[in-house]
Steps between C-alpha positions, in 0.01 A plus 500: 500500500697390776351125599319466213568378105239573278523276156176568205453156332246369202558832357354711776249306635632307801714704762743289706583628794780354735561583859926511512545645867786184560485168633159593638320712264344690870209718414616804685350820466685600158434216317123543604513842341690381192163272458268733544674748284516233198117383578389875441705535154339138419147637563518765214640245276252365263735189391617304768272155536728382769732597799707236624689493892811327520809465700867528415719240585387196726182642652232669443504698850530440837226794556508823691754661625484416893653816613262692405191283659616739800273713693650797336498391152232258479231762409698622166604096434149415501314775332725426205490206516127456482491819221632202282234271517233752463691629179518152358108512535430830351675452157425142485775349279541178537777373684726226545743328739802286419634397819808318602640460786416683852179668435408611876339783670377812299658270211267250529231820457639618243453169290150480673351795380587340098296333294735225422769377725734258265802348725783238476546232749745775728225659608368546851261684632404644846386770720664476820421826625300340769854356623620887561201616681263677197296321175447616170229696421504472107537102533276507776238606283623350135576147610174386596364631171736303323526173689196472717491607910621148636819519356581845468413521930767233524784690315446831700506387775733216560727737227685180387644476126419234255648397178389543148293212445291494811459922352323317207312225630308751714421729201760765561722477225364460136778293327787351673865463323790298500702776518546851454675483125159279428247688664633822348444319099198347622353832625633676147271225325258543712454911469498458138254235478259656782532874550704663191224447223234676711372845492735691758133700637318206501740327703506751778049569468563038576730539801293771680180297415688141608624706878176668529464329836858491577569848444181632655642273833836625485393883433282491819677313697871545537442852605336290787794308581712789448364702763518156733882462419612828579258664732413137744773281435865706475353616800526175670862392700538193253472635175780725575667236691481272228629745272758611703642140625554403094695833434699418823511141401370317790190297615198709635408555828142470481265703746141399359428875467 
């Protein structure tokens, strides 16, 4: 694996998996693949209770990779992309988050689509694709499930960031750390207390009862948005001009069409 480190833990049951693409950890095409390729060995795996998303160094990721939001590339970003989530649903392991630093963008997805999102008082969150022209068609469907349609409205659209305790006042994030060296013990503790002594089958039959709403949502939906991403809005002048004026690192020039 290329952007990827896979690590077994609690003697094959928990799979940690940490994005290591660089100060960043960007979701770009290949690390999307290196997921799916891991979730499809994890579905034929009998053992694993748990798989757990983290990222290397300071942050857990600062998203997708903006260049290829372009016209040309956006269809093969997305479809990807998207594959992930509906992956995550079919197997139904149960997943986890432990986020610290940036966790932005597709990043911010990522830790969505878990079951738990643990995080240390780095952490902040955000989807600011608004701010480059597009949304996000995963959050735009997840967050509202998860933190109610008041609040979720207000992220996507005014795309602003906020820090890790306003992430777990609103309901977002599950337990919130001191740190990263503390959250990481405190998870350990945690997975052996909560997830390690249960049945493995059992565990996933619970998850895909517990998101029978949110995975009948998601699985009907984002194709929805999908199709309104690629075919209605990269057809517009501001997506691409809002893609275009961060790769060339300037302001936009808006033309309200």
């Amino acid at each position: 694996m290329e952007k990827l480190k896979l690590n077994m833990s609690h003697s094959g049951s928990v799979a940690n998996i940490t994005l290591d693409d660089g100060k960043g950890n960007l979701l770009d095409n290949i690390m999307m693949l290196e997921i799916l390729d891991l979730l499809e060995k994890f579905r034929s795996d009998k053992n694993i209770k748990l798989i757990i998303f983290e990222g290397q160094g300071k942050h857990f990721s600062f998203g997708a990779s903006v260049p290829e939001h372009t016209k040309d590339l956006a269809e093969t970003m997305i479809r990807t992309f998207h594959k992930i989530f509906l992956t995550m649903a079919e197997i139904n392991i149960p997943t986890m988050a432990k986020v610290s630093g940036q966790c932005l963008g597709g990043g911010m997805e990522l830790a969505l689509s878990c079951n738990f999102i643990f995080a240390d008082k780095t952490a902040v969150f955000g989807q600011p694709e608004i701010v480059l022209g597009v949304f996000a068609p995963p959050a735009s469907i997840m967050l509202p499930l998860k933190i109610g349609n008041a609040r979720a409205e207000e992220i996507l659209l005014t795309g602003r960031s906020f820090k890790a305790d306003e992430a777990e006042k609103i309901g977002l994030v599950n337990q919130l750390f001191e740190d990263k060296v503390s959250m990481n013990a405190s998870a350990d503790e945690w997975i052996n207390k909560y997830i390690i002594p249960k049945s493995a089958a059992s565990l996933r039959f619970a998850n895909k009862a517990a998101r029978t709403t949110f995975n009948y949502i998601l699985g009907n939906k984002l194709q929805v948005l999908e199709y309104i991403y690629l075919m209605q809005l990269m057809q517009t002048k501001d997506a691409n001009e809002g893609i275009n004026s961060f790769l060339e690192k300037r302001e936009p020039v808006w033309e309200n069409c």
